[in-house]
N, C-alpha and C positions, 0 to 999 in steps of 0.2 A: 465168840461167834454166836449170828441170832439160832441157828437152826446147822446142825451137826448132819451134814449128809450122809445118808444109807445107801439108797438108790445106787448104780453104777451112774446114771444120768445126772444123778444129782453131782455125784461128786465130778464126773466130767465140766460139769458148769463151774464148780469152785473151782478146778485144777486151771479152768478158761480165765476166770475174773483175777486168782494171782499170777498167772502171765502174764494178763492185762496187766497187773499193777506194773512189775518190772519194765517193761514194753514203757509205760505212760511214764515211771519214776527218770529211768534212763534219760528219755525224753523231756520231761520239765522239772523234774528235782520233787522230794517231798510236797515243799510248800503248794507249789503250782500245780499239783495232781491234783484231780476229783474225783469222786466215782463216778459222774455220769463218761467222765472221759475215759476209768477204767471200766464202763458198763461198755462205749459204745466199741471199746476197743476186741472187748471181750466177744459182742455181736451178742451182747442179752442186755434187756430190759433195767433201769436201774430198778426198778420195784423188783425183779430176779434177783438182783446184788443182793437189796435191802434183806430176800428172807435169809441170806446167809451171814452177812455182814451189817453190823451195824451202823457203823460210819468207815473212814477211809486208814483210819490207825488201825481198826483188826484186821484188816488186808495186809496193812506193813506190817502187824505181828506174823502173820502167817508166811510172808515174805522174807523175816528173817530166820524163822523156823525152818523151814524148806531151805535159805543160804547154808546155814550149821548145818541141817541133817545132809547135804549134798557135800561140805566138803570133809565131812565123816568122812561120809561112802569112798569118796575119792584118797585120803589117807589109807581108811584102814588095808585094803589091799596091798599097798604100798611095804608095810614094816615088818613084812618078813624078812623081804630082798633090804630095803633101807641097814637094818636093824646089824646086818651081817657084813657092812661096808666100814673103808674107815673112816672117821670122823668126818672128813674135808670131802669125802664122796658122798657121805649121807647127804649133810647139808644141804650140799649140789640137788643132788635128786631131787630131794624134796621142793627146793626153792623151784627147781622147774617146773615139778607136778605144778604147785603152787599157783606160779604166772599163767601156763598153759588152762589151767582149772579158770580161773579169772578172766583169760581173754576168750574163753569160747562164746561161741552162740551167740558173736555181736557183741562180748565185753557187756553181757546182761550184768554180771556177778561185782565185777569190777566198778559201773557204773552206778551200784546199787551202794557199794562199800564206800563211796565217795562220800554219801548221806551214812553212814552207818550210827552216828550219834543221834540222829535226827528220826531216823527207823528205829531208836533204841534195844540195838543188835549186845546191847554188853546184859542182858537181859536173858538172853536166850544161847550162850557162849558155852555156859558149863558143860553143860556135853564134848563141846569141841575141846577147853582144857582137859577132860578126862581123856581121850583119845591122845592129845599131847601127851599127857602124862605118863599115858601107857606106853609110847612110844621111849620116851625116853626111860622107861625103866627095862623094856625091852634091853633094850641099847645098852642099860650097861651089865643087864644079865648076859649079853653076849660075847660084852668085851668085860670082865671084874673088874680089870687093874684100872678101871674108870673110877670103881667104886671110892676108889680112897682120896677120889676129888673132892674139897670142901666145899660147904655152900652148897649141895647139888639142885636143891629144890628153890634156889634163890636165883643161879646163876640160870638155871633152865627158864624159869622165869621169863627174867630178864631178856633173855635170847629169843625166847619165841615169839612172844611180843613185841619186841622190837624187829624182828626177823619181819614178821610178818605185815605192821605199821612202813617199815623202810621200804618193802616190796609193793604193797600199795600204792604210796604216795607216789613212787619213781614211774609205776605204768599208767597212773592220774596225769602225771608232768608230761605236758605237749611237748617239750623241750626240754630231757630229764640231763644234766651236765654231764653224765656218767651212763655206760650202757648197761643193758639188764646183765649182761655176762661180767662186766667189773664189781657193780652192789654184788650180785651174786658171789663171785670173789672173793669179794670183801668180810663179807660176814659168815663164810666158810672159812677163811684163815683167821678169822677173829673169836670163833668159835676151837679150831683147831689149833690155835697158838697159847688159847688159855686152856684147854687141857693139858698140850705138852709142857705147859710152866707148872701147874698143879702135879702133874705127874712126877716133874723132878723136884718137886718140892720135898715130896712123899716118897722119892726113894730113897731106898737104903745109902747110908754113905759107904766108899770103894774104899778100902786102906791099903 
């Protein structure tokens, strides 16, 4: 960033130019965005942009920063009540917070993850895998007999990134083959079907 805002005014003007950006990306995609299009959108000056941004990539860094730190926020609330559910209800919740988090405000968040390789949003993630992570250690301090699942840190992985790639693409699709409540479905009994296989893997045998 050229010029790190102090002011309340000043930073009122940043908080305006990256809504501008979402607003104009939604709108024409990465490539086709410009800053005079996120100045005029903003209602400042692009010489206003220029003393805060340098060109139209620090806005999309700032743009994904704000996406992660926003669906923190929106998680972390979430895993106390999540954390205390079972498996196939967690999931659920979550997947809804998820889509509902996504479609607000005009599908800003949604429209923006569409580009997210292009915004290079896997740059500024780590935060949010922490907060995953924390969630599912939660989870199974609450429920142990989780614990003796193998692979946990692999299989969780796997699942939330895919969880969360499958949920995007499907509310991207004009015409998704499957509705949000069957993916959703899907990947709660997919998730719920390989713990209860790990679980009887792992128990005791009856004689």
């Amino acid at each position: 960033m050229a010029r790190k805002p102090v002011q309340q005014r000043a930073k009122a003007t940043v908080d305006a130019i990256v809504e501008a950006g979402f607003i104009a990306m939604a709108e024409r995609g990465p490539a086709a965005t410009t800053t005079r299009q996120i100045a005029d959108i903003a209602g400042v000056g692009v010489g206003s942009l220029y003393e805060y941004f340098e060109n139209k990539e620090e806005i999309f860094q700032v743009m994904s920063e704000r996406f992660v730190a926003d669906t923190i926020a929106m998680i972390q609330p979430l895993i106390p009540t999540i954390v205390r559910k079972p498996i196939k209800e967690a999931v659920l919740d979550l997947l809804g917070h998820f889509r509902d988090f996504l479609q607000a405000d005009n599908e800003r968040y949604l429209k923006c993850a569409r580009y997210a390789m292009a915004l290079d949003f896997e740059q500024h993630v780590e935060p949010l895998q922490k907060t995953l992570s924390e969630l599912v250690t939660q989870y199974l301090m609450h429920h142990p007999e989780t614990l003796k699942i193998r692979n946990i840190p692999t299989m969780s992985y796997i699942m939330i990134n895919g969880g969360i790639y499958s949920v995007v693409r499907h509310l991207c699709d004009p015409a998704p083959p499957i509705t949000f409540d069957e993916l959703a479905g899907g990947l709660a009994d997919m998730v719920s079907h390989y713990t209860e296989r790990e679980m009887a893997l792992v128990a005791p045998e009856r004689h």
